[in-house]
VEXBAVEX-672814 format. One line per 4 residues: number of its first residue (from 1); their letters; for each residue y, x, z of N, C-alpha, C, CB. Coordinates in nm, 4 decimals. Glycine has a CB too. Layout:
// residues N
NUM) a) Y/X/Z/Y/X/Z/Y/X/Z/Y/X/Z | ...
This chain:
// residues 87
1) xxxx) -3.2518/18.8158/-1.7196/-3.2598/18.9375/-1.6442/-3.1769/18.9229/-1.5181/-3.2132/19.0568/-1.7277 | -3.2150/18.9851/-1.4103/-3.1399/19.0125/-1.2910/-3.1363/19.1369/-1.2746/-3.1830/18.9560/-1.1782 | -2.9935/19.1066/-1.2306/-2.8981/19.2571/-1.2170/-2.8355/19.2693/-1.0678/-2.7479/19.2580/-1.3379 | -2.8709/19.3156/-0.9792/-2.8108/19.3304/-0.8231/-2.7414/19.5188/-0.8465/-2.9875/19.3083/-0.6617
5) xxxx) -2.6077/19.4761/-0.8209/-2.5384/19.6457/-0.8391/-2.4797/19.6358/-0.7043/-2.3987/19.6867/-0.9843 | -2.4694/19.7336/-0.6039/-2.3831/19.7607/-0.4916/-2.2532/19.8135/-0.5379/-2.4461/19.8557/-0.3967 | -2.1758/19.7794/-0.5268/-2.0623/19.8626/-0.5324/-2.0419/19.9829/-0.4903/-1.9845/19.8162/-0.4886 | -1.9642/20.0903/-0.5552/-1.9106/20.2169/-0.4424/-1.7775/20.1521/-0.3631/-1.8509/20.3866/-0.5398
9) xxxx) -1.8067/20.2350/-0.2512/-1.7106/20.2385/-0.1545/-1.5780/20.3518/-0.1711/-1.7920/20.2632/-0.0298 | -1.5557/20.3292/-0.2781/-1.4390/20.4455/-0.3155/-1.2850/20.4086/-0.2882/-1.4454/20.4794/-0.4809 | -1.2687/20.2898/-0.2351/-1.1423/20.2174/-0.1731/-1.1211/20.2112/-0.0146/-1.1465/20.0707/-0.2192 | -1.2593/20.2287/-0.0464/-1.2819/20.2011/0.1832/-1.3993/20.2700/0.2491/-1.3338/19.9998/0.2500
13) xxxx) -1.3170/20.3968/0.2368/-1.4507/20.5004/0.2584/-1.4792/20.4687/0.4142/-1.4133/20.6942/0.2284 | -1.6101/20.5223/0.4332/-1.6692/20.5142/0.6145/-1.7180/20.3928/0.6110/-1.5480/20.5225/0.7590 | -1.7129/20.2707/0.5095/-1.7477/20.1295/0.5449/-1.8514/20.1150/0.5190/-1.6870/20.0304/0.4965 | -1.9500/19.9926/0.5606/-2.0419/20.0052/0.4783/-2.0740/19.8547/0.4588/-2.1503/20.0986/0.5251
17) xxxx) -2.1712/19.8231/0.3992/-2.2215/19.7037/0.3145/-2.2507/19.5954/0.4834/-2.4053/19.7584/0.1865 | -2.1747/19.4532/0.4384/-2.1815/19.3645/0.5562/-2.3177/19.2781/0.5141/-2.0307/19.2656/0.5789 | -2.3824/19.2947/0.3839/-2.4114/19.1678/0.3379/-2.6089/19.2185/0.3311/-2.3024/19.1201/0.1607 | -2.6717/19.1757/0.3933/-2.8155/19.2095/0.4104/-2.9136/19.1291/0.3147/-2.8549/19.1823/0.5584
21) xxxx) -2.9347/19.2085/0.2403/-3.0195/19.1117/0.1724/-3.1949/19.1142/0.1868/-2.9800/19.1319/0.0258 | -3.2874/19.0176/0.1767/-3.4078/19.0063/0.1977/-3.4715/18.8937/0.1773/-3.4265/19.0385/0.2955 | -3.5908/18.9078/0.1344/-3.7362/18.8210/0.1084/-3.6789/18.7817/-0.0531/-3.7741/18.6474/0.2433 | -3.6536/18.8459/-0.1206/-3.6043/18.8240/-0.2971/-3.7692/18.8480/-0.3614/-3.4541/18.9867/-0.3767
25) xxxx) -3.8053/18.7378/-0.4464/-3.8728/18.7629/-0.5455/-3.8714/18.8039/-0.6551/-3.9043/18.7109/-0.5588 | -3.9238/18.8916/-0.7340/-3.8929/18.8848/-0.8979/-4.0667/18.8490/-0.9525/-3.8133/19.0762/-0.9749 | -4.0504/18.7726/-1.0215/-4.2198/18.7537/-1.0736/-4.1917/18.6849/-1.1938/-4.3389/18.6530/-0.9671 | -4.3207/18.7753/-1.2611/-4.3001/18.7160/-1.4002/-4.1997/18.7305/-1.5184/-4.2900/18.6072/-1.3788
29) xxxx) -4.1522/18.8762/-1.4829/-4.0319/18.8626/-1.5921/-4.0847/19.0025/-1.6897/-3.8383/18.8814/-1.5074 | -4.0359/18.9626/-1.7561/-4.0870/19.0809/-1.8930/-3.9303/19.1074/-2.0490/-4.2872/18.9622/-2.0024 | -3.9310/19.1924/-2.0393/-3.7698/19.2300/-2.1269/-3.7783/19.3720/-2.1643/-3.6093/19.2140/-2.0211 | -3.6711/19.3985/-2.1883/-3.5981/19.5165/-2.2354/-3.4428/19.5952/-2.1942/-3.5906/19.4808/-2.3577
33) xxxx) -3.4469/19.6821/-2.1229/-3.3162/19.7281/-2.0391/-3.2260/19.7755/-2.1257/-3.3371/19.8385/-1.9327 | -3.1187/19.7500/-2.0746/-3.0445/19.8512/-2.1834/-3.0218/20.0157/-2.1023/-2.8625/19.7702/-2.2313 | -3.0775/20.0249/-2.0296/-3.1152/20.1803/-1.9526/-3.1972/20.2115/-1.9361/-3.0911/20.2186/-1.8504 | -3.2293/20.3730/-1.9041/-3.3525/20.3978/-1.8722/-3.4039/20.3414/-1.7073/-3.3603/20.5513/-1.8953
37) xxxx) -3.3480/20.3319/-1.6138/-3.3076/20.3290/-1.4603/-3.3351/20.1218/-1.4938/-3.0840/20.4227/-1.4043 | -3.4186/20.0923/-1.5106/-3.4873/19.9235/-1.5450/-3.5040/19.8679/-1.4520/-3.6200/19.8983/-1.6091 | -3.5144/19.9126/-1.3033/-3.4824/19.8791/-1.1660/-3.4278/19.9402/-1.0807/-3.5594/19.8548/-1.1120 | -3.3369/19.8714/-1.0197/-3.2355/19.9481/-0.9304/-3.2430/19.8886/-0.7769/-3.0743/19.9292/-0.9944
41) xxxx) -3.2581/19.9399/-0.7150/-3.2451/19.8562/-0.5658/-3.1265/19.9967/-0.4652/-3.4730/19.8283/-0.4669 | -3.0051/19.9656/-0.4628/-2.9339/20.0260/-0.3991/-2.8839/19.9706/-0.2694/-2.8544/20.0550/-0.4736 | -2.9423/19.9793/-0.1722/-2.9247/19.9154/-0.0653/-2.8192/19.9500/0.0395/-3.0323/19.9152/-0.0183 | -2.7728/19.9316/0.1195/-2.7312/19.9705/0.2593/-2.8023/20.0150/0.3657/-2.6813/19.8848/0.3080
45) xxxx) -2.7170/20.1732/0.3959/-2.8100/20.2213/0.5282/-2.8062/20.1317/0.6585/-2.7594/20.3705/0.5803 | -2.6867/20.0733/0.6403/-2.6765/19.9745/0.7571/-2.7371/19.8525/0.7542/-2.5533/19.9434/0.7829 | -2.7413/19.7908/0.6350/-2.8492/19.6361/0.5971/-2.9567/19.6873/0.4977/-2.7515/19.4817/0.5002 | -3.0566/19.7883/0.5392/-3.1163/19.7789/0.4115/-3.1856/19.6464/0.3745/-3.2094/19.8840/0.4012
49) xxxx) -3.2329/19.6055/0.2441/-3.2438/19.5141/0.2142/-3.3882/19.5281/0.2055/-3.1648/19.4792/0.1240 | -3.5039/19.4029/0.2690/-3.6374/19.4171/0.2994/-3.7041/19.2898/0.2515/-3.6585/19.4449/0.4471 | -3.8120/19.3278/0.2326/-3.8811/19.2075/0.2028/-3.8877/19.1387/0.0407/-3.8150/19.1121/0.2965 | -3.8754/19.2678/-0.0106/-3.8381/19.2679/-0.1615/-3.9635/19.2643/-0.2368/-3.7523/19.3966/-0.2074
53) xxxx) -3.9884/19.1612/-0.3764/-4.1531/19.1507/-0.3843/-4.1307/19.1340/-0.5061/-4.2521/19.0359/-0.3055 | -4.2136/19.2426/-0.6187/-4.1961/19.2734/-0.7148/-4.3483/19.2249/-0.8018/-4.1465/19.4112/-0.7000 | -4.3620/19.1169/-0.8450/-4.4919/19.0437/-0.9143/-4.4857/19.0435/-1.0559/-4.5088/18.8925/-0.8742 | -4.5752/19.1025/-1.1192/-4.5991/19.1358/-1.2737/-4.4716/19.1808/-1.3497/-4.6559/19.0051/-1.3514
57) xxxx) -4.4124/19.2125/-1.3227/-4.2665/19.2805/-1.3915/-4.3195/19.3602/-1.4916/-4.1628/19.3825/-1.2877 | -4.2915/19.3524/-1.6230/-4.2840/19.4790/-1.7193/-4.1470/19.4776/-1.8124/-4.4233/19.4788/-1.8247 | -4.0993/19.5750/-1.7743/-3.9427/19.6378/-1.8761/-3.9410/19.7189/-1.9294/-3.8260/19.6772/-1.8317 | -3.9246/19.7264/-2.0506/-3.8851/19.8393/-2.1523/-3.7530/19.8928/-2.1893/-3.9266/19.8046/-2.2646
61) xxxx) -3.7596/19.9996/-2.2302/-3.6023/20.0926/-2.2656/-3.6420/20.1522/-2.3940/-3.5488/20.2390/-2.1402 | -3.5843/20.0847/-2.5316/-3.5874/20.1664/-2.6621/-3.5624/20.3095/-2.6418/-3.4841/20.1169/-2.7616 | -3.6861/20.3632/-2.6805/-3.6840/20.4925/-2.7096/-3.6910/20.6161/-2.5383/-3.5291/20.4982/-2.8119 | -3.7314/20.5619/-2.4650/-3.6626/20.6473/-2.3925/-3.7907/20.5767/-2.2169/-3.4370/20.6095/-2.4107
65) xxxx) -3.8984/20.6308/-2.1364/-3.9525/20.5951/-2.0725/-3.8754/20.5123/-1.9453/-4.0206/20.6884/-2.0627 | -3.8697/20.4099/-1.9259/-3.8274/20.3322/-1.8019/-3.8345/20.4152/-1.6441/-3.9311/20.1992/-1.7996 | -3.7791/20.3662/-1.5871/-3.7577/20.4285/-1.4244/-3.7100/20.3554/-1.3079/-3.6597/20.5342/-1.4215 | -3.7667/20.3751/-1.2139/-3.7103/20.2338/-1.1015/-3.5841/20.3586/-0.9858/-3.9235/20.1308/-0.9554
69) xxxx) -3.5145/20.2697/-0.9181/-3.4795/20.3914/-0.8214/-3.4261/20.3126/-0.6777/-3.3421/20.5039/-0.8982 | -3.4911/20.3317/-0.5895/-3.4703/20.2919/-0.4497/-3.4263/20.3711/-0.3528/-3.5692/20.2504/-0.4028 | -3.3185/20.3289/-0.3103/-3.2361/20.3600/-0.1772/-3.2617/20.2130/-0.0758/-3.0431/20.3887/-0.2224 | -3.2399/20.2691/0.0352/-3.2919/20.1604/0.1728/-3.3219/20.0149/0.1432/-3.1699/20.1443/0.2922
73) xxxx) -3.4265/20.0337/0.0505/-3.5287/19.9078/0.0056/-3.6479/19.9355/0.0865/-3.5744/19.9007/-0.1674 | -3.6782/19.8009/0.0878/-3.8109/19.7870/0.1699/-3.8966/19.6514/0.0904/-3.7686/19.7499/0.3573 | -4.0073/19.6770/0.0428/-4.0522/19.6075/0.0016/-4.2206/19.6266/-0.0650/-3.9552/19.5807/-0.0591 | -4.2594/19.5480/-0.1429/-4.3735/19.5789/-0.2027/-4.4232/19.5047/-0.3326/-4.4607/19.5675/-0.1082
77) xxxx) -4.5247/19.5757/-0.4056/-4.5326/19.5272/-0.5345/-4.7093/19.4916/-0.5798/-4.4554/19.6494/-0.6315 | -4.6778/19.4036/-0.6274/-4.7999/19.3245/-0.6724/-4.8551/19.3141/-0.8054/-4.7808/19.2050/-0.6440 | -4.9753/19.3265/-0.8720/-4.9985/19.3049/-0.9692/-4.9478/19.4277/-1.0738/-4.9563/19.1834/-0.9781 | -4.8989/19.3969/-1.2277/-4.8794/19.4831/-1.3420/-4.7183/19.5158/-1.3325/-4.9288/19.4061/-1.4893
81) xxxx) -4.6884/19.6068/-1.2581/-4.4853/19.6417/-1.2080/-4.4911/19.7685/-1.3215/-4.4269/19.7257/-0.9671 | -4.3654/19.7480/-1.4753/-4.3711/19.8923/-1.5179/-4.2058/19.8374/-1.5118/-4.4723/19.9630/-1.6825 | -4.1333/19.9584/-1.4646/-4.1471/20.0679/-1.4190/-4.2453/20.0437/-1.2934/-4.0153/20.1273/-1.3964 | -4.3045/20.1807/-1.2775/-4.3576/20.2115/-1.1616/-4.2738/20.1748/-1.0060/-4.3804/20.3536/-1.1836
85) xxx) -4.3097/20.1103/-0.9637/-4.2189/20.0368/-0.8790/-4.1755/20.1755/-0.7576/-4.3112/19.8772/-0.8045 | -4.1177/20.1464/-0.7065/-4.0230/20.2765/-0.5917/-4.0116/20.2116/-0.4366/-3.8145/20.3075/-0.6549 | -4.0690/20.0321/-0.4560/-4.0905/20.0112/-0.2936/-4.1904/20.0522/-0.2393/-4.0941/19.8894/-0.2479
């Protein structure tokens, strides 16, 4: 599994994220989250992160329906994406 978490800025407020990320693949992966929230893309308003490409992904959460959640992502999805993808 891949896990990308942003940090909060609760030490150095007003700052924001230096680090831009883009053109990331995920393809082909299939599992089980231990949350409902099975994709996360929390980006930076200042770097949002683009070019993000989401190919046959399916994740599950015991008991409980899966959920994606995007902040300043940019990207797109291909093929069978559950959760319902949010780029």
């Amino acid at each position: 599994m891949i896990k990308i978490i942003a940090t909060h800025n609760l030490n150095c407020p007003a700052q924001v994220s230096g680090v831009k990320i883009s053109d990331v693949v995920y393809k082909n992966i299939q599992g089980t989250s231990a949350t409902a929230v099975a994709v996360r893309f929390a980006c930076s308003a200042a770097n949002p992160c683009s070019g993000i490409r989401l190919e046959n992904v399916n994740l599950a959460c015991r008991n409980q329906a899966v959920q994606s959640y995007c902040t300043n992502a940019i990207g797109k999805a291909f093929g069978t994406v559950q959760p319902t993808s949010c780029l």
